[in-house]
C-alpha positions in Angstrom: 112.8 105.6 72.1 110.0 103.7 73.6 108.5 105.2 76.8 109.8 102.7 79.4 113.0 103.0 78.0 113.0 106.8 78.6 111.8 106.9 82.1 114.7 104.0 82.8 117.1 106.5 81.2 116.0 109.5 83.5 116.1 107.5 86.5 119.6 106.1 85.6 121.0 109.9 84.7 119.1 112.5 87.0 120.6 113.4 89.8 119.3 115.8 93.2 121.7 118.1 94.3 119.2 119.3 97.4 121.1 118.5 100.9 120.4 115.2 102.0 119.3 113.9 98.9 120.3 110.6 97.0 121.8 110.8 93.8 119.1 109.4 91.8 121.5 107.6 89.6 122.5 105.6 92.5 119.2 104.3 93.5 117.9 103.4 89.8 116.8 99.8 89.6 114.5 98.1 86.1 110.5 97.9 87.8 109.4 94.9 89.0 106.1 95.1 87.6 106.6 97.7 84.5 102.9 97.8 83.4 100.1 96.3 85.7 98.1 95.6 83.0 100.4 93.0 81.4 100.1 91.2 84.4 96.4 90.8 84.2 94.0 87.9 82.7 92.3 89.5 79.6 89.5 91.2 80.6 90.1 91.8 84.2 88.5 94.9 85.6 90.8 97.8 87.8 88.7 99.7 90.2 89.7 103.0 91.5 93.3 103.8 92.1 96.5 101.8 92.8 96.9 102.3 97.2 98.9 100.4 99.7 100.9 97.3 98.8 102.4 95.0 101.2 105.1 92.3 100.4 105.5 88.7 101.4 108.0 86.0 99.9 107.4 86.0 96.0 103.9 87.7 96.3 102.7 91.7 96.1 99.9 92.3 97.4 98.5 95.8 95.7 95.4 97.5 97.1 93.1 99.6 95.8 90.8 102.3 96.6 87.4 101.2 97.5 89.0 97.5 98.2 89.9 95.6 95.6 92.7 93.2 96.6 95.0 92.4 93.4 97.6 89.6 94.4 100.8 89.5 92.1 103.5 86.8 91.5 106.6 88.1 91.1 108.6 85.6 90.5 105.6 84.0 87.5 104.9 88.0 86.7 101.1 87.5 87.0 98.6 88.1 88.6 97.0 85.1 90.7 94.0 86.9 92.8 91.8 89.1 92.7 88.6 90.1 95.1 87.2 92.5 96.9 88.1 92.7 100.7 85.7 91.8 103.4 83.9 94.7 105.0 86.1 96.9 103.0 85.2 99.9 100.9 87.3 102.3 101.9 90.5 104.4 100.6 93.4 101.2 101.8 95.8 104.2 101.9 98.9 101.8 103.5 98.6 98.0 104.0 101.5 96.1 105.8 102.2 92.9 107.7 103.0 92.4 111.8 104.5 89.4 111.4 106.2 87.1 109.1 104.1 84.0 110.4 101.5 82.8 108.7 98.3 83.1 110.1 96.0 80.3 110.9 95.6 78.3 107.5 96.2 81.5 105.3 99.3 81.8 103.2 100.0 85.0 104.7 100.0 86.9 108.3 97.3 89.0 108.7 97.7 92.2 106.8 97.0 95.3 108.3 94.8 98.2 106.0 93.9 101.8 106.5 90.9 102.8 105.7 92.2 106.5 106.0 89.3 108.6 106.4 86.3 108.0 107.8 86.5 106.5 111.5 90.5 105.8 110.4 90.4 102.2 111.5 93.2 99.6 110.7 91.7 96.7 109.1 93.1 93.7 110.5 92.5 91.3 107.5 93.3 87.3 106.9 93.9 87.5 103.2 93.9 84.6 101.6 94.6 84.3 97.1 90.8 84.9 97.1 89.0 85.6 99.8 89.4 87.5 103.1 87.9 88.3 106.2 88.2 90.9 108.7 89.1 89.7 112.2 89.9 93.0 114.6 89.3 96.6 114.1 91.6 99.0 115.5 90.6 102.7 116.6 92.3 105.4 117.6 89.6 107.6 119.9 91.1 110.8 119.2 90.6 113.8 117.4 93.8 114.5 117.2 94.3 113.4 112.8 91.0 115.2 112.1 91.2 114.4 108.2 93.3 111.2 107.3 95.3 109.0 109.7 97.0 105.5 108.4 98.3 102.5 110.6 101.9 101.2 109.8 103.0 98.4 111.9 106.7 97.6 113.0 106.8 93.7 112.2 110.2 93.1 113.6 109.6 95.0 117.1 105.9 94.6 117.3 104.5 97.6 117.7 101.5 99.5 115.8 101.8 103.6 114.7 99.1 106.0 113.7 100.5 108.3 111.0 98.8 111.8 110.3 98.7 115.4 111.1 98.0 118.4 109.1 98.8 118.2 105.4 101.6 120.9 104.4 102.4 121.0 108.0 103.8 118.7 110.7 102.4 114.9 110.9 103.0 112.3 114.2 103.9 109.0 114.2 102.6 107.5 117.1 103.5 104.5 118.6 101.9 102.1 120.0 102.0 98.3 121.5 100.3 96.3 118.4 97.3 94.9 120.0 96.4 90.9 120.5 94.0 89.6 118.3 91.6 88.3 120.7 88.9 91.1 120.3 87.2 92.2 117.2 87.3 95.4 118.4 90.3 97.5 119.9 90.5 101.0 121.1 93.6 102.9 121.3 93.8 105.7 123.6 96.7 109.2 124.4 97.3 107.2 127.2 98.8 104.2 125.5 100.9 106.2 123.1 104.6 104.7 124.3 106.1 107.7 121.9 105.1 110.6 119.7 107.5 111.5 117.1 107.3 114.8 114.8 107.5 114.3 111.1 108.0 118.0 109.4 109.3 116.8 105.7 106.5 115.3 104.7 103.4 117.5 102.7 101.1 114.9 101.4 101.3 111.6 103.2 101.5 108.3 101.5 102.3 105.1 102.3 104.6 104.2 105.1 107.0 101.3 106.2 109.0 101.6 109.7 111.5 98.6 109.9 115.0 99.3 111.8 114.6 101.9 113.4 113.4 103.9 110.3 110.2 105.0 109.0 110.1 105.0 105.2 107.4 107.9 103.8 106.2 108.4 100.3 105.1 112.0 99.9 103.4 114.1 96.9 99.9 113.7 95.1 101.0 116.2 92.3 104.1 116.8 89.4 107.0 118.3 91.3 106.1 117.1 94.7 106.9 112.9 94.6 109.4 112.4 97.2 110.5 109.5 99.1 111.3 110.5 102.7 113.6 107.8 105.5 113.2 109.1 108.8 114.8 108.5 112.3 112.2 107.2 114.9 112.1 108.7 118.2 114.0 112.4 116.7 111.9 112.8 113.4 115.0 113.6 111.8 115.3 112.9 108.1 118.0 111.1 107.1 117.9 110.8 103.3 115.2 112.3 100.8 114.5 110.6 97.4 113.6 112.5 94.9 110.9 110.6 92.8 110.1 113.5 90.7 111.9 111.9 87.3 109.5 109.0 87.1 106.7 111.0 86.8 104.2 109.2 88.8 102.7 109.7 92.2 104.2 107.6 94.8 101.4 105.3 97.0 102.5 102.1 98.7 106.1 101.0 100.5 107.7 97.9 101.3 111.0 96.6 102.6 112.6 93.0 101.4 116.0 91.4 101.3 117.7 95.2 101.7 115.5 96.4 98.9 113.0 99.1 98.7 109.6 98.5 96.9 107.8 101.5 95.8 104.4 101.0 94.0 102.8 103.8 91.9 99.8 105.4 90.8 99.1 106.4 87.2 96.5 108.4 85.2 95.6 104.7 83.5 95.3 101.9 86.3 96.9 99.7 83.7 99.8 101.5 83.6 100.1 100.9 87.0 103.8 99.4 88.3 106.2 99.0 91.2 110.1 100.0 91.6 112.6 98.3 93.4 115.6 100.3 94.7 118.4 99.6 96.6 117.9 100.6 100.3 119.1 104.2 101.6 121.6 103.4 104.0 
């Protein structure tokens, strides 16, 4: 039995009896993009490891440590961009749009990118199929995620969170009003946190994606330990845990569209890289 064909047979007969958790067969779905590499003009060069992905009509837009921008068709199953961001070398942990407008003359909103560690900006970025350009930098001036600290924004309710905390212990989502973009430079403050909520199911973040009142959270860098996580925002409360475990890969970026989930994936071989769709947990 060929190698896809097995992982599609564990998804579709493994099952989690934990409390809380999804039968696995339930969520199963065929990937969207099975093997990144297939998707690729011959020759084309993957830096670094698969990161945030962010969804909009028929495109994916994958990210990848150190900044490369990969822009997939889903509907043509190719891939039709590929750059390095502007002003962008960092890890591009979670990358998600604020808006479904498009912004200025680009085909997309402005998407919003992590850097993760360093000074833990979000990367407020008009992406375009190839080129890009950073327009605001948002800053958190706290020392409150002393390590890593992502940016997820809320593109239905417009607001902005910082995600972090201390890995293998409790993380914070914290919310706040998503900025205008008519400085180049913003920074976020305690005092304009509107709401702090705990997150204690989580032990290597991801990811994220908060749309409906839910905050969606890929967890796990190692076998055993791939989890999908849907939280309630405001109580931290976990609603449903999925296990990932049977697919054998380490989950990285999230994205919501037309009631399904999008998970994307990292692999030992960036070629192997590929994306799962699954019916949302309701």
């Amino acid at each position: 039995m060929a190698y896809a064909a097995k992982r599609r047979l564990l998804l579709l007969t493994l099952w989690m009896g934990a409390l809380g958790a999804l039968p696995f067969s339930m969520m199963a779905q065929r990937p969207v993009v099975e093997r990144l590499g297939d998707w690729l003009p011959e020759g084309t060069a993957l830096h670094s490891t698969m990161q945030g992905m962010a969804l909009y009509g028929r495109y994916a837009i994958a990210l990848r440590d150190s900044g490369q921008c990969l822009i997939l068709d889903l509907r043509k199953q190719r891939c039709v961009g590929n750059y390095f961001l502007d002003q962008n070398t960092t890890h591009c942990n979670n990358a998600c749009f604020a808006s479904t407008k498009r912004y200025g003359d680009s085909p997309f909103p402005l998407l919003y990118v992590s850097s993760c560690y360093g000074d833990k900006a979000c990367l407020v970025t008009k992406i375009g199929f190839d080129t890009s350009e950073v327009v605001q930098r948002i800053f958190f001036d706290s020392d409150r995620f002393r390590i890593a600290q992502d940016w997820c924004a809320d593109a239905d309710s417009g607001y902005l969170y910082a995600f972090g905390g201390k890995r293998g212990g409790t993380m914070y989502l914290l919310k706040f009003k998503l900025p205008e973009v008519d400085r180049c430079e913003v920074h976020l403050t305690e005092a304009d946190i509107l709401q702090t909520t705990p997150i204690n199911c989580v032990d290597v973040a991801q990811g994220s994606k908060i749309k409906g009142g839910y905050a969606y959270l890929p967890d796990g860098n190692k076998p055993g330990g791939y989890f999908l996580h849907v939280v309630e925002l405001g109580t931290g409360r976990e609603v449903k845990k999925i296990d990932l475990n049977p697919l054998g890969m380490e989950p990285e970026g999230v994205d919501i569209k037309r009631g399904r989930l999008y998970v994307s994936f990292h692999t030992e071989k960036g070629e192997d890289n590929c994306i799962y769709k699954f019916p949302l947990p309701r």
